[in-house]
C-alpha positions in Angstrom: 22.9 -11.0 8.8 24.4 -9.1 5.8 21.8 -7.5 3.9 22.0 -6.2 0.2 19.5 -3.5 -1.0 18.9 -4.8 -4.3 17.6 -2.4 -7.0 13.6 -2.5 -8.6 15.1 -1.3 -12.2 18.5 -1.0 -14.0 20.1 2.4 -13.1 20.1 3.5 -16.7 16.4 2.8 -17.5 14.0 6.4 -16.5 10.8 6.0 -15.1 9.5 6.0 -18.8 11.2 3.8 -19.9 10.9 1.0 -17.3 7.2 1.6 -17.9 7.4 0.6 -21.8 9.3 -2.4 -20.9 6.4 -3.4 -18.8 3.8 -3.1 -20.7 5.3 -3.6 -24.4 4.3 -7.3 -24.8 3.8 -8.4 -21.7 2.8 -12.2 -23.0 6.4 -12.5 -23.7 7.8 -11.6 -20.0 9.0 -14.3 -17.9 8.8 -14.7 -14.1 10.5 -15.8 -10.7 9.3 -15.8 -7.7 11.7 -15.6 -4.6 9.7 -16.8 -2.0 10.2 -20.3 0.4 9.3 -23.6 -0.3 5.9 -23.0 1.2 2.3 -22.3 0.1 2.1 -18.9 2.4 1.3 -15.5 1.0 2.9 -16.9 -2.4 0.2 -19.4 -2.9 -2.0 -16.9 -4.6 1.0 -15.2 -6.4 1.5 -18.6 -8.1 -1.8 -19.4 -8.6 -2.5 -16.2 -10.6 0.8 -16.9 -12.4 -0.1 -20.5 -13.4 -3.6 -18.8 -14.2 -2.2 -16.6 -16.7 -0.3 -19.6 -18.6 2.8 -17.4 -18.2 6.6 -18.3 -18.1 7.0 -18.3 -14.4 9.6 -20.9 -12.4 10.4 -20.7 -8.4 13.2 -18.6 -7.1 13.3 -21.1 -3.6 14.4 -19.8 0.0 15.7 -21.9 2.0 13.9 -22.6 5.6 16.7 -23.3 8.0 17.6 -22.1 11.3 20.1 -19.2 10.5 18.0 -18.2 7.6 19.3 -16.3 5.2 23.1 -16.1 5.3 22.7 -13.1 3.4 19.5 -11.2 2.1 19.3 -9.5 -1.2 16.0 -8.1 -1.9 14.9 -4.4 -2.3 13.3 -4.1 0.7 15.0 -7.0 2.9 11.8 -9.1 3.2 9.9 -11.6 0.3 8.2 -12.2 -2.2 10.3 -11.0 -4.5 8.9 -10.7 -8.4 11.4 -10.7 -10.5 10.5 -10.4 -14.1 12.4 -10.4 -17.2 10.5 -8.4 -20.0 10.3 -8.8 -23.7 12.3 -6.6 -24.4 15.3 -8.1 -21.9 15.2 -5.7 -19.0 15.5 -7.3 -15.0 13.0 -5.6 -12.7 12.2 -6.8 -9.6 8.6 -6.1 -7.5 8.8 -5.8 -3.4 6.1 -6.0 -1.3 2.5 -8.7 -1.7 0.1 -6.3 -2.1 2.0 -4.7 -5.2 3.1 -7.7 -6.7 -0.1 -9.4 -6.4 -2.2 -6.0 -7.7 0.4 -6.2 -11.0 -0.1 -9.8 -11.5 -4.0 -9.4 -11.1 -3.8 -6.4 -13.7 -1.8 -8.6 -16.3 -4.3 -11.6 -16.1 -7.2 -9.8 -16.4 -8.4 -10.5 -12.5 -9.2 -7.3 -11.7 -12.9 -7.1 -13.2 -14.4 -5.2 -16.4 -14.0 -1.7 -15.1 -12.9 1.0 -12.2 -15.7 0.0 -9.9 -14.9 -3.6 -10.3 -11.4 -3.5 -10.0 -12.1 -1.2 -6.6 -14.5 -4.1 -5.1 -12.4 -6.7 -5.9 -9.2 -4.9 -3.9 -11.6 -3.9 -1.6 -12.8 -8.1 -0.9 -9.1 -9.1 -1.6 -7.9 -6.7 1.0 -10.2 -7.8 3.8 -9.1 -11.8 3.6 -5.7 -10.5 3.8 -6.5 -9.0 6.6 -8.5 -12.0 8.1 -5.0 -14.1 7.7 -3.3 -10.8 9.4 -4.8 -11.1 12.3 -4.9 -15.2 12.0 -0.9 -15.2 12.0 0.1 -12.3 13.8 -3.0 -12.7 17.0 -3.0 -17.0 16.9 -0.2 -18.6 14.8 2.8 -17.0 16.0 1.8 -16.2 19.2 2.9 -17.0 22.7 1.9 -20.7 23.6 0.4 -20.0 26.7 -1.9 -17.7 25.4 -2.5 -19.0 21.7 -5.6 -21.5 22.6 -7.4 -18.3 24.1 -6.5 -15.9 21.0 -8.0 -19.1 18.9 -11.0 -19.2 20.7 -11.2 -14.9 20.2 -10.7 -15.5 16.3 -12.7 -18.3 16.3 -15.9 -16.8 18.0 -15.8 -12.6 16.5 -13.5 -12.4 13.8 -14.1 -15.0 11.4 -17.8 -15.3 12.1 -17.8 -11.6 11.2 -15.6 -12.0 7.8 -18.1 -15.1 6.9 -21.3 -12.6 7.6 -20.2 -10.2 5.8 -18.6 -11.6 2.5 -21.4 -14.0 2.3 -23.9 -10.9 2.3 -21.9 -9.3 -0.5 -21.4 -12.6 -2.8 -25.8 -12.8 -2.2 -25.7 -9.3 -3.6 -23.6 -11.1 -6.9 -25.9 -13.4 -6.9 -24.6 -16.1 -5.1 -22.2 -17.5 -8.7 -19.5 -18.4 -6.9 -17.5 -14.8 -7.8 -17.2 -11.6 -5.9 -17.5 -9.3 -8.6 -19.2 -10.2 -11.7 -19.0 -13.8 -13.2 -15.7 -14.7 -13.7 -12.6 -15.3 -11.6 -10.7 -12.0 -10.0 -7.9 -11.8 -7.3 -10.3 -11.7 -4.4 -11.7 -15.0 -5.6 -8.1 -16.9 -5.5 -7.7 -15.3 -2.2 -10.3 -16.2 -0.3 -9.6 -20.0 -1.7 -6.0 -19.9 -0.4 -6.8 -18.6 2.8 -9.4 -21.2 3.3 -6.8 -23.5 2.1 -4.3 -22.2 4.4 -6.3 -22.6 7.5 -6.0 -26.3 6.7 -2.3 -26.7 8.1 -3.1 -24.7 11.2 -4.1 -26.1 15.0 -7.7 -26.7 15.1 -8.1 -25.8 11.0 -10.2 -28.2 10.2 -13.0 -26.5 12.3 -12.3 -23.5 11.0 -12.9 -24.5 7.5 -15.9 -26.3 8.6 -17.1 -23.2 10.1 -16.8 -21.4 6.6 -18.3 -24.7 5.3 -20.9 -24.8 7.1 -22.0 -21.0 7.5 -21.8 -20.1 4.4 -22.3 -22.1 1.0 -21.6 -18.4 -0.9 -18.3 -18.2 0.0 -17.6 -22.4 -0.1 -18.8 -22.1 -4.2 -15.9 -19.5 -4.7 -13.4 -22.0 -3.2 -14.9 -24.4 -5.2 -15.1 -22.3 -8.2 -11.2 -21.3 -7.8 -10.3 -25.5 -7.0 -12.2 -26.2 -10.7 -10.7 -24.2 -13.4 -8.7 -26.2 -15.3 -5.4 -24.3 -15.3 -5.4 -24.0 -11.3 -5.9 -27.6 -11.3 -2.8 -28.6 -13.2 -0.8 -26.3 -11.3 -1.6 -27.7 -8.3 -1.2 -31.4 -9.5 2.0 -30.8 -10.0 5.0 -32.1 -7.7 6.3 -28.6 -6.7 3.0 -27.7 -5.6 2.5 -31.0 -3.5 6.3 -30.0 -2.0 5.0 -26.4 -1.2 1.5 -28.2 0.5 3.8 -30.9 2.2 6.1 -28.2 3.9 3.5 -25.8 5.1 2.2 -29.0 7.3 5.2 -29.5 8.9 6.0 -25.5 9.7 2.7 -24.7 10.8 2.4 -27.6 12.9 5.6 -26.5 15.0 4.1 -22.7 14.8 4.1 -20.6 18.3 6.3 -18.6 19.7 
């Protein structure tokens, strides 16, 4: 599998200057994302870029069984952020937790100040994590063990994510946000991984689990699904494409 090691920034642009491209007018970048056909980790990336009413279309991989012919990416692996500032210059963002941290930044998800921008990576980064050990431990494992890994995640590690973000959303009063009261990253990603959890074996008692246990963290879900912008977004056919795939790719997922 050839693999080209595609650049971040134009040769000829300095560190300066790929930094004023960035953040001179931002409003007027546009966006693709190179990511599959899927909802995956680029549910969220989309959801924050239909969130920020920004020019953003689908850069599409292809699922297929000698996926990719060739790769070209900066770091060989997606999403891929490519953006095209206002000012014309192609720069390209590797790697979800960077891509996601920029997009947050740009849309104003990231909370009033340092501290809240620090909790809200900080929330973010744990159901990250919770999906990390979902698809690494359970969905991808070996068949003949992944009903007892299940039952492991099932019975410590989510009961202990649910106990401890619902303490924390009390602590914010129990409005349906992590930090403050309006919508951040950590909000969208707790929604999508709730969502996600819905295409896997045995998901629908996992979500009911959440449900059930905690109605803090089921009003942020609910919170994210309501906002208007989300809503459209995920009306629309691609998103419906992206939900419809996921079903059939999880539901063939082990090793």
């Amino acid at each position: 599998m050839p693999l080209t090691i595609t650049r971040f920034a134009p040769e000829n642009l300095s560190s300066a200057e790929v930094t004023k491209s960035l953040t001179s007018d931002s409003q007027s970048a546009s966006y693709k994302l190179e990511y599959f056909d899927l909802m995956g980790v680029g549910a969220h990336i989309r959801d924050m870029l239909s969130f920020g009413s920004a020019q953003w279309e689908n850069l599409p991989l292809t699922v297929h069984l000698n996926w990719p012919a060739e790769v070209k990416a900066p770091l060989g692996v997606f999403p891929v952020l490519h953006i095209k500032t206002a000012d014309g210059q192609e720069i390209r963002l590797s790697e979800l937790v960077v891509i996601e941290h920029y997009l947050a930044k740009q849309f104003g998800l990231l909370g009033e100040n340092e501290w809240e921008e620090l909790l809200i990576k900080t929330f973010n980064s744990s159901s990250v994590y919770l999906r990390e050990r979902l698809t690494l431990r359970v969905t991808w494992c070996y068949k003949e063990v992944q009903e007892k890994a299940l039952e492991t995640f099932f019975e410590k590690e989510l009961p202990r994510w649910i106990e401890t973000h619902t303490k924390h959303l009390k602590d914010n009063g129990s409005n349906g946000h992590y930090v403050g009261n309006k919508l951040s990253l950590a909000d969208l990603q707790t929604a999508n991984v709730i969502d996600h959890l819905k295409f896997l074996h045995k998901g629908d008692e996992m979500v009911d689990k959440i449900k059930q246990g905690s109605p803090e963290i089921w009003k942020v879900k609910e919170a994210v699904d309501s906002e208007p912008r989300l809503q459209t977004w995920r009306q629309s056919e691609t998103y419906k494409k992206h939900a419809s795939l996921s079903q059939v790719v999880y539901a063939h997922a082990s090793i």
